[in-house]
C-alpha positions as CSV (number, residue, x, y, z in Angstrom):
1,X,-46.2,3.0,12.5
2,X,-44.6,6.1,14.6
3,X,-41.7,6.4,16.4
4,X,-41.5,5.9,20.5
5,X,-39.6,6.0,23.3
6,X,-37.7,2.8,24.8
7,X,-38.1,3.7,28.2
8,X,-41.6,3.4,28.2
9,X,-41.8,0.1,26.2
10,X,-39.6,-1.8,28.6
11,X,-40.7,-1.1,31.9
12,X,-43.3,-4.1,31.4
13,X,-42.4,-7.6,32.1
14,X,-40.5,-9.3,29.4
15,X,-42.2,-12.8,29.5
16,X,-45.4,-11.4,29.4
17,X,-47.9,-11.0,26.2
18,X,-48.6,-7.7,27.3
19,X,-45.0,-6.5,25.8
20,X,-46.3,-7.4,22.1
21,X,-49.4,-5.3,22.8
22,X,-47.7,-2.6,24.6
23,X,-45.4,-2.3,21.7
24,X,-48.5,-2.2,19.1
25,X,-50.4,0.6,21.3
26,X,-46.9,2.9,21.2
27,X,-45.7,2.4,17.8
28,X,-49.0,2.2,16.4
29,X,-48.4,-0.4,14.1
30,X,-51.3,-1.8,12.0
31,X,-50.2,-5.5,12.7
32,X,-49.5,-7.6,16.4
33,X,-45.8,-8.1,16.1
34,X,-45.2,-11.0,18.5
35,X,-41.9,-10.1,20.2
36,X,-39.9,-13.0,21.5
37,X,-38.5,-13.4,25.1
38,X,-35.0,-13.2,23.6
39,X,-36.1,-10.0,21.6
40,X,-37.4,-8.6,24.5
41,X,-34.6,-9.3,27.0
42,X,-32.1,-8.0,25.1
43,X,-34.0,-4.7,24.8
44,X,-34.7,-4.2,28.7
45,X,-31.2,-5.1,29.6
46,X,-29.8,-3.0,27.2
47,X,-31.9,0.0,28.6
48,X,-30.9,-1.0,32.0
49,X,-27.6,-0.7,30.8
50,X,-28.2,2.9,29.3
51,X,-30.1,3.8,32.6
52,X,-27.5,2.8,34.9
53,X,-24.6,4.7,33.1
54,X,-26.8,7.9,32.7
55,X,-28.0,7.7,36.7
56,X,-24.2,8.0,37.3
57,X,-23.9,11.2,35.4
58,X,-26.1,13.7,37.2
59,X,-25.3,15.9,34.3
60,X,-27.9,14.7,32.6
61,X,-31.2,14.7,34.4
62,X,-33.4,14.6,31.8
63,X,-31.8,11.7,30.1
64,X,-35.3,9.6,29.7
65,X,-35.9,11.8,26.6
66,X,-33.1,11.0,25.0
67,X,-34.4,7.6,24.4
68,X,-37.6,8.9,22.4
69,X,-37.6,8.7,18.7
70,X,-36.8,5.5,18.1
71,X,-38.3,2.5,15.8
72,X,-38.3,-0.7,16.8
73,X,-37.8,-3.8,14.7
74,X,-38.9,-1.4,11.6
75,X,-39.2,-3.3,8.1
76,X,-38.0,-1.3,4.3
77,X,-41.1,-2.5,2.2
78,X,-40.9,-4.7,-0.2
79,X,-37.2,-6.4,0.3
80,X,-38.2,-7.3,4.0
81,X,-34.6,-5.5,5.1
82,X,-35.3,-5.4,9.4
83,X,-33.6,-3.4,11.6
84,X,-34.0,-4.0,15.3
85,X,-33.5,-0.3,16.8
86,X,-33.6,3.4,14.5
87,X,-33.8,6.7,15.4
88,X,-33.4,9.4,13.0
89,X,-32.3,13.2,13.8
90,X,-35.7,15.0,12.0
91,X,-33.9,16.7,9.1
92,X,-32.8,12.5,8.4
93,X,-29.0,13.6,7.9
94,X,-27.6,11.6,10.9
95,X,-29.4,7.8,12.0
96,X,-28.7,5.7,14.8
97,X,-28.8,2.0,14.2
98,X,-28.6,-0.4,17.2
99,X,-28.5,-4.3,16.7
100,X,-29.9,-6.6,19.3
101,X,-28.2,-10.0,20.0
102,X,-29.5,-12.3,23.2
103,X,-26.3,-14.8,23.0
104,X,-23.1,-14.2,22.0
105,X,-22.1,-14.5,18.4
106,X,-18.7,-14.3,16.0
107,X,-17.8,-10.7,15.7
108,X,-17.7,-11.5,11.9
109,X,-21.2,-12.0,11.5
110,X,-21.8,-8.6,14.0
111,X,-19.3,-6.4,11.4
112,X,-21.3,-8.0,8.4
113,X,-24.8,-7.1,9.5
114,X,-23.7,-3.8,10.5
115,X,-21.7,-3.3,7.4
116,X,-25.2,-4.2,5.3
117,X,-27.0,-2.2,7.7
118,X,-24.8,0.9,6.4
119,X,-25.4,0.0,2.9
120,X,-29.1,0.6,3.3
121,X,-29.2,3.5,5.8
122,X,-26.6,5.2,3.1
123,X,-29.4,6.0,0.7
124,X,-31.2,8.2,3.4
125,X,-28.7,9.6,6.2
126,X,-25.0,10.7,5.6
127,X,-23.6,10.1,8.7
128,X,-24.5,6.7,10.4
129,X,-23.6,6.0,14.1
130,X,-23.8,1.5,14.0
131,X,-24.0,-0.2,17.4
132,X,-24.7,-3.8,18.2
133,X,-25.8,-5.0,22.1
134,X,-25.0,-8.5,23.0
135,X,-27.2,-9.4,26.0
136,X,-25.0,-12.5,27.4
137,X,-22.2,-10.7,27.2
138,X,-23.4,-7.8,28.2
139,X,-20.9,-6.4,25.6
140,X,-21.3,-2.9,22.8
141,X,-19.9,-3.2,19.6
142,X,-19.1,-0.3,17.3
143,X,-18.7,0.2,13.8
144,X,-16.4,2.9,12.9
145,X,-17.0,4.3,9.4
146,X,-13.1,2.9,8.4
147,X,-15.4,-0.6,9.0
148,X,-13.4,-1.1,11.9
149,X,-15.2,-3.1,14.3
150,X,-14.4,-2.6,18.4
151,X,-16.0,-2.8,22.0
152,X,-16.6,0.1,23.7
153,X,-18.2,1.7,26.8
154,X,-22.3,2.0,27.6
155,X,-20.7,5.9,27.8
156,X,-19.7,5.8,23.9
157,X,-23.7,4.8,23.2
158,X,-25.0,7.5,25.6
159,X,-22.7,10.0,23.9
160,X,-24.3,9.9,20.8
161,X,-28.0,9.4,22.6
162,X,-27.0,12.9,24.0
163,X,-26.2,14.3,20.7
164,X,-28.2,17.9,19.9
165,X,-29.0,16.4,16.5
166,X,-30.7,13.6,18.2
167,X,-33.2,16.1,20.4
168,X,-35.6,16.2,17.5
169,X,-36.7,13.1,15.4
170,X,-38.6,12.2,12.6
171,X,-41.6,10.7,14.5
172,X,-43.6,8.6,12.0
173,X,-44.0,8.0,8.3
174,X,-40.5,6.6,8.0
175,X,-41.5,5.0,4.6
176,X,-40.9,8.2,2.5
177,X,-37.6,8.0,3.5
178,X,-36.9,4.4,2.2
179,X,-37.4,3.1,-1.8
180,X,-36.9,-0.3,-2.1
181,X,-35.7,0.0,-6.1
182,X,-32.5,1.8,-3.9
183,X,-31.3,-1.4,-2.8
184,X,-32.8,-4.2,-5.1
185,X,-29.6,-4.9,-7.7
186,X,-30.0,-6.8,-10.5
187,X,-27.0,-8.2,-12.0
188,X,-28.0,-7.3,-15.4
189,X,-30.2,-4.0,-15.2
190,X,-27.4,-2.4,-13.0
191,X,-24.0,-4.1,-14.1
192,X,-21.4,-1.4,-12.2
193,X,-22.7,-1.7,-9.1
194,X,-21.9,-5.6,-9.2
195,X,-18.7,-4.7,-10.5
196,X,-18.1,-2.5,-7.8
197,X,-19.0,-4.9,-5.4
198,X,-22.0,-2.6,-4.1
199,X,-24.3,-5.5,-3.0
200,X,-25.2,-7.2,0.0
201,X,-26.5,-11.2,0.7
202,X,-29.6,-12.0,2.5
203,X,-29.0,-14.9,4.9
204,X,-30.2,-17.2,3.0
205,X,-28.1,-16.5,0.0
206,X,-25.4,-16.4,1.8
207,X,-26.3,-20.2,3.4
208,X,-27.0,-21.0,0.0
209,X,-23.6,-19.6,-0.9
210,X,-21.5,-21.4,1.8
211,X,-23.1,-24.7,0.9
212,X,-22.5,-24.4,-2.7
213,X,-18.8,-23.5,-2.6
214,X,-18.5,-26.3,-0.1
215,X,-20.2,-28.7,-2.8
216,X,-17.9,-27.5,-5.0
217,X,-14.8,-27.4,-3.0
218,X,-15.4,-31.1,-2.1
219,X,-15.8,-31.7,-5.4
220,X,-11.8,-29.7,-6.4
221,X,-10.5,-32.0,-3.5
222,X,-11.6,-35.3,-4.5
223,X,-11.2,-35.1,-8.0
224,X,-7.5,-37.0,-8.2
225,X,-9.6,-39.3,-5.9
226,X,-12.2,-41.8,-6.7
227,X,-14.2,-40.5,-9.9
228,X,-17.6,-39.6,-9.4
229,X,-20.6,-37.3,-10.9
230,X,-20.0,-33.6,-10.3
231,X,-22.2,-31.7,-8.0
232,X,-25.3,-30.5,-10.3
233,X,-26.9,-28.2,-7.8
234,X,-30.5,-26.2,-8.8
235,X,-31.8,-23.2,-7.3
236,X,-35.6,-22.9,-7.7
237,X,-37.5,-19.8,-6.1
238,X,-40.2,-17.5,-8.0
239,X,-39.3,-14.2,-9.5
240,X,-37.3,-11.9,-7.2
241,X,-36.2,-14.0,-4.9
242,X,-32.3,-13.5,-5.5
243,X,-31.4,-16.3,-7.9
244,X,-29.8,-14.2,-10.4
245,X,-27.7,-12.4,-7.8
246,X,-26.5,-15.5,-6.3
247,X,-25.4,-16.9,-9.3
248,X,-23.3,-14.1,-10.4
249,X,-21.8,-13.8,-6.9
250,X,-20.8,-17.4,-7.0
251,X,-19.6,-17.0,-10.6
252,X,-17.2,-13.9,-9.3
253,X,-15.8,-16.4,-6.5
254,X,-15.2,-19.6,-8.7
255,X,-13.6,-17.3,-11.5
256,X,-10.5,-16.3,-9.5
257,X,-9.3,-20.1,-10.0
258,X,-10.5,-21.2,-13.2
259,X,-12.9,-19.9,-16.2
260,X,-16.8,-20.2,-15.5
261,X,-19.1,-20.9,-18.3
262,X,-22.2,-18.9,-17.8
263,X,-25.3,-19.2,-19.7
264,X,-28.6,-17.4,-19.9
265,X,-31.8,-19.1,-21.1
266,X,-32.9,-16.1,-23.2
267,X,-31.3,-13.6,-25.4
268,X,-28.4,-11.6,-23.8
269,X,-29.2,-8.0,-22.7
270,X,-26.6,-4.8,-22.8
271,X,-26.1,-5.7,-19.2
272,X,-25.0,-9.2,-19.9
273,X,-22.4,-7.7,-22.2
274,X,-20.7,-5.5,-20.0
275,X,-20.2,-8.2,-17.3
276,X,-18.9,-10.1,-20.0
277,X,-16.2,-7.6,-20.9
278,X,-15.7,-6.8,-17.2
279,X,-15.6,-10.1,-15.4
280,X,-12.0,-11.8,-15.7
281,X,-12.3,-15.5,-16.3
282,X,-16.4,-15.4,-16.9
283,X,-17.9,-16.1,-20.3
284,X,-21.6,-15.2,-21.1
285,X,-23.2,-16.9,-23.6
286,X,-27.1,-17.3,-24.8
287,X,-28.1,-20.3,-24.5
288,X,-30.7,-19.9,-27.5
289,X,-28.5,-18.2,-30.0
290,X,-28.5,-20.3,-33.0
291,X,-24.8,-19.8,-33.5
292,X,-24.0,-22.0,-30.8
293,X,-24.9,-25.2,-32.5
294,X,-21.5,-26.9,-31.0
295,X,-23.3,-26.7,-27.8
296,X,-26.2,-29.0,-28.5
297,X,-24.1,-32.0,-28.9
298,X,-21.3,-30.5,-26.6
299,X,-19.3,-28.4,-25.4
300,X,-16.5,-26.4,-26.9
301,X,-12.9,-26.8,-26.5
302,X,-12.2,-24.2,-24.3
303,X,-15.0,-25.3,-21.8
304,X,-13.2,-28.8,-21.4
305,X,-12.6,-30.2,-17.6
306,X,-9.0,-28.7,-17.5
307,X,-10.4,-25.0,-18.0
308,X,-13.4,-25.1,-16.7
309,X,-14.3,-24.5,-13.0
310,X,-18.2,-24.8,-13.4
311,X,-21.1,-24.3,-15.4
312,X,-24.0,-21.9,-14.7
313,X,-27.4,-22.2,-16.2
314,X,-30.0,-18.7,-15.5
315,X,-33.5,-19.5,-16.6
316,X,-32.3,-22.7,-17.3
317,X,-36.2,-24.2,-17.6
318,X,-36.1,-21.8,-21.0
319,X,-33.2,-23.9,-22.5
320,X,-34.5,-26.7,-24.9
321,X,-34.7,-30.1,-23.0
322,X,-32.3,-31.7,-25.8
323,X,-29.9,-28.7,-25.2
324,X,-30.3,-29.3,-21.5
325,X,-29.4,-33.3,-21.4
326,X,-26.5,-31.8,-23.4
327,X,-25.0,-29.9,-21.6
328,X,-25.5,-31.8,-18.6
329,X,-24.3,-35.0,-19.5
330,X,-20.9,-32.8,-21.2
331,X,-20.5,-31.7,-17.4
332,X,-20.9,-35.1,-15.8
333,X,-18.4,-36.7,-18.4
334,X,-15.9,-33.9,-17.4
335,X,-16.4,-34.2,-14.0
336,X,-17.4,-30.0,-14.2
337,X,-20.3,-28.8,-11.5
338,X,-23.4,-27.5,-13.2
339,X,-25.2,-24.8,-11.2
340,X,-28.7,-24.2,-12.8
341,X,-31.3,-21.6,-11.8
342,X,-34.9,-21.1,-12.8
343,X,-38.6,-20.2,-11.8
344,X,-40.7,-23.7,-11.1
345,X,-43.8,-21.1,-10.2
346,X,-43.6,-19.3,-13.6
347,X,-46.8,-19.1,-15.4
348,X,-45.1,-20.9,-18.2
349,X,-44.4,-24.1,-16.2
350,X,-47.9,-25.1,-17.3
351,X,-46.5,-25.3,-21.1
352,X,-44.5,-28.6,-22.1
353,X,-41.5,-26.9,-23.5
354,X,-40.5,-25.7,-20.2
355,X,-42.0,-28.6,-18.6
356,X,-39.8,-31.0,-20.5
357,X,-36.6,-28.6,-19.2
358,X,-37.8,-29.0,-15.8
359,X,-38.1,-32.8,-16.0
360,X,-34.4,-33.3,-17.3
361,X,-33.2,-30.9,-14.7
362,X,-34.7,-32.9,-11.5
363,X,-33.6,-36.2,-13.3
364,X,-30.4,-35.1,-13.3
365,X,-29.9,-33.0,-10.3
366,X,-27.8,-34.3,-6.9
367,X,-28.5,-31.2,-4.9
368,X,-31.4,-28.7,-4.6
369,X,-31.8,-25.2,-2.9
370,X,-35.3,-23.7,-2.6
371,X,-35.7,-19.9,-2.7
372,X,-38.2,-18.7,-0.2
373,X,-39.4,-14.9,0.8
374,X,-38.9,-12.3,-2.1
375,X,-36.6,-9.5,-2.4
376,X,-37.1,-8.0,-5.6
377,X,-41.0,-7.8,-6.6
378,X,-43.3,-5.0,-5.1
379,X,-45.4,-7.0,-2.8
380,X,-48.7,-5.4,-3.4
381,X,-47.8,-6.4,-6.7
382,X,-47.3,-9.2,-6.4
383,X,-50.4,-10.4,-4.6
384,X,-52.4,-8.2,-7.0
385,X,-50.8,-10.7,-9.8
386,X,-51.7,-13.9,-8.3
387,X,-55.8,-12.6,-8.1
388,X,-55.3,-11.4,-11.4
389,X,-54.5,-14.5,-12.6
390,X,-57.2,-16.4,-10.9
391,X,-60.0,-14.7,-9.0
392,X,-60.0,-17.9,-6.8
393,X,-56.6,-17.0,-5.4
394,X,-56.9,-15.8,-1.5
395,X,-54.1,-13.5,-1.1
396,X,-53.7,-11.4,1.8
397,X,-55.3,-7.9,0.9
398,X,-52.7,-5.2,0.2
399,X,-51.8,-1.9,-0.1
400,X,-52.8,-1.7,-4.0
401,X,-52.1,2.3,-3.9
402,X,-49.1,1.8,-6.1
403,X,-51.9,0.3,-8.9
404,X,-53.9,1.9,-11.4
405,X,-56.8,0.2,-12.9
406,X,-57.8,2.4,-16.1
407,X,-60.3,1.9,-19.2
408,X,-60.5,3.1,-22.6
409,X,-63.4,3.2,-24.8
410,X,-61.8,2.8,-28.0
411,X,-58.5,2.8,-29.5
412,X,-58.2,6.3,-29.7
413,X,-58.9,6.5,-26.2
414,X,-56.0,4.1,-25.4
415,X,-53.6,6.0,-27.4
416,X,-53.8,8.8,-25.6
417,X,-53.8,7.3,-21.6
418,X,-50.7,5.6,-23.3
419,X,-49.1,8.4,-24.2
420,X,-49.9,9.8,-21.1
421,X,-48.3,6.9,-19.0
422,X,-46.2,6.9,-21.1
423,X,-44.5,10.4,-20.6
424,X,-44.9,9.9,-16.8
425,X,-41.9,7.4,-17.1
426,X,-44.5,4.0,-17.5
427,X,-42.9,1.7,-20.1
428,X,-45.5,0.4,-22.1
429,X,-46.2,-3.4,-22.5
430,X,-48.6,-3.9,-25.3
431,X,-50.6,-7.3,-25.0
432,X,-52.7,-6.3,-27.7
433,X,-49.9,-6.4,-30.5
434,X,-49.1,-9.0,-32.6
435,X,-45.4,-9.2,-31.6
436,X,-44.9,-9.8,-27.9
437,X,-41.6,-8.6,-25.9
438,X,-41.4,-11.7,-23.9
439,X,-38.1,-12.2,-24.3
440,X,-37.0,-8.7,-24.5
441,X,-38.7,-8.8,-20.2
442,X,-35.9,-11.7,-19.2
443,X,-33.9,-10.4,-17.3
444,X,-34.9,-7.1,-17.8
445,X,-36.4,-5.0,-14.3
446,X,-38.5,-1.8,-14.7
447,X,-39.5,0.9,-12.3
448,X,-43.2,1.8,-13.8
449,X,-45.4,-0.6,-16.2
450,X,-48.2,-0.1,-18.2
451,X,-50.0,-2.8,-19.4
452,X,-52.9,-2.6,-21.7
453,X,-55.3,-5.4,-22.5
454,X,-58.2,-5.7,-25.1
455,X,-60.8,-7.7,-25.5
456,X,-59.3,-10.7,-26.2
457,X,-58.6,-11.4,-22.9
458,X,-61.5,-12.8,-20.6
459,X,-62.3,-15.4,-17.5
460,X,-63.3,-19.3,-17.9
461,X,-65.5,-20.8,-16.0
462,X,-62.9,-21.5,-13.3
463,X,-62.4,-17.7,-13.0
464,X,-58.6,-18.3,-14.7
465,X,-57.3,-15.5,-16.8
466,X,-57.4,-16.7,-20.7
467,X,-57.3,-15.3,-24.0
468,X,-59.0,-16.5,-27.2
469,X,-57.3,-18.8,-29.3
470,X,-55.7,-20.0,-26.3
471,X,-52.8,-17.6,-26.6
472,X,-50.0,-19.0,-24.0
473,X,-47.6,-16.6,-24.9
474,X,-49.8,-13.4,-23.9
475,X,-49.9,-14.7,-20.7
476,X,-46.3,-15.3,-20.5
477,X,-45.9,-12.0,-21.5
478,X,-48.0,-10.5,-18.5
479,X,-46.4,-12.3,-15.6
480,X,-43.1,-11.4,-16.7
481,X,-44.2,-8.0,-17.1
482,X,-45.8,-8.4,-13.4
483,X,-42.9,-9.7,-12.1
484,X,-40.5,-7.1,-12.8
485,X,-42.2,-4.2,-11.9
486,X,-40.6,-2.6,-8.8
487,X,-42.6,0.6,-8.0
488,X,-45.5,1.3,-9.9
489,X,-47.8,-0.8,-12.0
490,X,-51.2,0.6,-14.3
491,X,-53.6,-1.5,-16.3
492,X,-55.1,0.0,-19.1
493,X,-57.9,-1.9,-20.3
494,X,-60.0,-1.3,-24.0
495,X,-62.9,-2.2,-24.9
496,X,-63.6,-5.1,-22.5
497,X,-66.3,-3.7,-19.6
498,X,-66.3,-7.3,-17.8
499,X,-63.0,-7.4,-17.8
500,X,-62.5,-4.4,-16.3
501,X,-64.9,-4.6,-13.6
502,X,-63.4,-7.9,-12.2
503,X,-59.8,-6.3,-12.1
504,X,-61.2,-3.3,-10.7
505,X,-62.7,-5.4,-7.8
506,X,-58.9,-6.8,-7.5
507,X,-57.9,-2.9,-6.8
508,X,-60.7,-1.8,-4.9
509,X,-63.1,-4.4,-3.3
């Protein structure tokens, strides 16, 4: 993908097809992106706008150019962050980031996306000129860097088109610039920036937000009313997908009326702690440490109805089923919403003790929210994962460049390409060993994996990954492993030739 310039882009018709493939043939990009007629009219009429204010000012003859360099409707990897218009100055110190809207919308929501736009566009450029274009009301918005959002002139856009730092751009390869482990925050791995607020909400977790509080808000209003079961509200999605985030954000806003009980379905990291010490009115607990007995048959006083605001379950599916139906039927007694949060896709779904979870949790739920799209697991990945769990699966080939496939002939052989890995930054994950780190990998995110396999590990008959003795918990192990790798991901595998060659046909077909 390179960069372009608009003129040239919108001087074809906007209903036609031939804007999609005009689009693909400038930017170079190595998919069709079908642009919309919304998309598309808001660009042309925004350069039409630019045009006309520029042909007024003779001063600036050449002005066409200073519409090159830009990237349209440009994607970080990974966390699927789009921004409809970029152009960076070439040394990347100063961006320009211009929003497209074809109807008119709340200037809340056109401070917010900018707002999150600046967040992201921090990381690379220091100084950040924000813009939005609303097409139906033919209207410019500006973010000032005090946050302050206003309307200005098409002159206050062309200004900083005409800028000198803007004559020279960075004109392809904008991925260097961007690393998606920048921007992916996990509650637990990176505590302070929670604390400190620096996070942003997809749009679907901030839906998901706004109809949970309402739930729960309903639920506050009526409860001198009528009694009646709380809200008990699950939010399912696969690894990455923001469940843990939301939670925590929703346990920050419920907390500034009344304590929130918040539990974790395996053992508590240093993470956990902090935000334990650090969050007013929110109590962490593990939901699998022994010395909670009183919570298998209920729940302690100082959870009770008239303290207690809500009750949040992460990993919940991890929980014991009796501990589950606990803790549950405590809540609905006390009239207390129960938010619960857990991975329906997790390798270990196939096992009954998380089955048995899962089937108290939908037999008891009122309200579900399904996580879709990812925003935490590398996507290549990711898709590598799923074929390496079963050589069936048809996943869209990727980009495996972030993958290494390795072998070792003996043990010695793997000590050394671990130590190796190792000292590159790789945390190891042993799947060998007789004492697997599965739950030290809960909740837990890592920016470079090793994972070494023996040969103990092999394919059935329906191409499915097992290992002898039927060893679940291996398994377990990997995908959680898989799952929270963000940048880089190596395989090391000993001993085991035909296992090697089928995962190196994953990596390179």
């Amino acid at each position: 993908m390179r960069a372009f310039n608009l003129f040239t882009l919108t001087r074809t018709q906007t209903h036609s097809a031939d804007f999609s493939r005009l689009l693909q043939a400038l930017s170079d990009r190595s998919d069709r992106k079908t642009v919309s007629i919304h998309e598309a009219s808001s660009l042309c009429a925004l350069v039409d706008r630019i045009e006309q204010w520029f042909t007024g000012h003779p001063e600036y003859p050449d002005w066409i150019r200073f519409l090159d360099g830009f990237w349209f409707s440009y994607s970080i990897a990974h966390i699927s962050k789009e921004f409809d218009l970029l152009k960076f100055s070439a040394d990347a110190s100063s961006v320009l980031n211009i929003e497209l809207k074809s109807e008119d919308v709340p200037e809340d929501r056109i401070r917010r996306q900018l707002e999150q736009n600046r967040y992201y566009l921090s990381n690379v450029s220091r100084t950040i000129y924000s813009f939005t274009y609303v097409m139906e009301t033919d209207t410019i918005y500006q973010l000032k860097d005090n946050k302050y959002l206003q309307t200005v002139t098409a002159g206050s856009l062309a200004s900083v088109l005409a800028k000198t730092r803007f004559h020279t751009w960075i004109p392809e390869n904008l991925d260097r610039y961007f690393r998606a482990s920048d921007y992916l925050i996990s509650p637990v791995s990176t505590p302070e920036r929670l604390l400190q607020g620096k996070y942003f909400l997809t749009n679907q977790q901030w839906e998901f937000r706004r109809r949970i509080l309402n739930l729960i808000t309903e639920k506050e209003e009526n409860r001198s009313a009528q009694p009646a079961d709380p809200p008990i509200i699950t939010l399912t999605g696969s690894a990455g997908t923001g469940k843990t985030l939301l939670l925590f954000d929703l346990a920050i806003v419920l907390s500034r009326k009344k304590e929130v009980l918040f539990l974790h379905g395996g053992p508590l990291r240093e993470g956990h702690h902090v935000l334990n010490r650090r969050l007013r009115n929110v109590t962490l607990l593990s939901g699998t440490d022994p010395d909670l007995s009183g919570l298998r048959t209920g729940l302690p006083g100082q959870y009770q109805a008239a303290a207690c605001t809500c009750i949040m379950i992460d990993e919940a599916n991890r929980l014991p089923a009796n501990l589950v139906s606990a803790l549950l039927q405590e809540a609905k007694k006390n009239r207390i919403p129960c938010i619960l949060a857990y991975d329906p896709y997790s390798i270990r779904s196939i096992f009954s003790p998380m089955e048995d979870s899962e089937e108290v949790i939908a037999s008891n739920q009122t309200h579900t929210f399904a996580f879709s799209g990812n925003i935490r697991i590398n996507r290549p990945i990711f898709s590598f994962m799923r074929n390496v769990f079963s050589l069936k699966e048809k996943t869209e080939q990727a980009d495996y460049s972030c993958i290494d496939v390795l072998y070792a002939n003996n043990r010695r052989e793997e000590q050394l390409l671990g130590d190796y890995y190792t000292a590159l930054g790789y945390t190891r994950i042993d799947l060998s060993s007789g004492a697997l780190p599965e739950d030290e990998l809960v909740a837990q995110e890592y920016e470079c994996v090793l994972i070494v396999m023996d040969n103990t590990f092999y394919y059935d008959e329906a191409m499915h990954l097992c290992r002898t003795g039927d060893d679940s918990a291996a398994l377990s192990v990997l995908y959680e492993a898989l799952t929270r790798t963000r940048e880089r991901l190596a395989v090391l595998i000993t001993e085991n030739n035909t296992l090697f060659s089928r995962i190196l046909q994953i990596r390179t077909p």
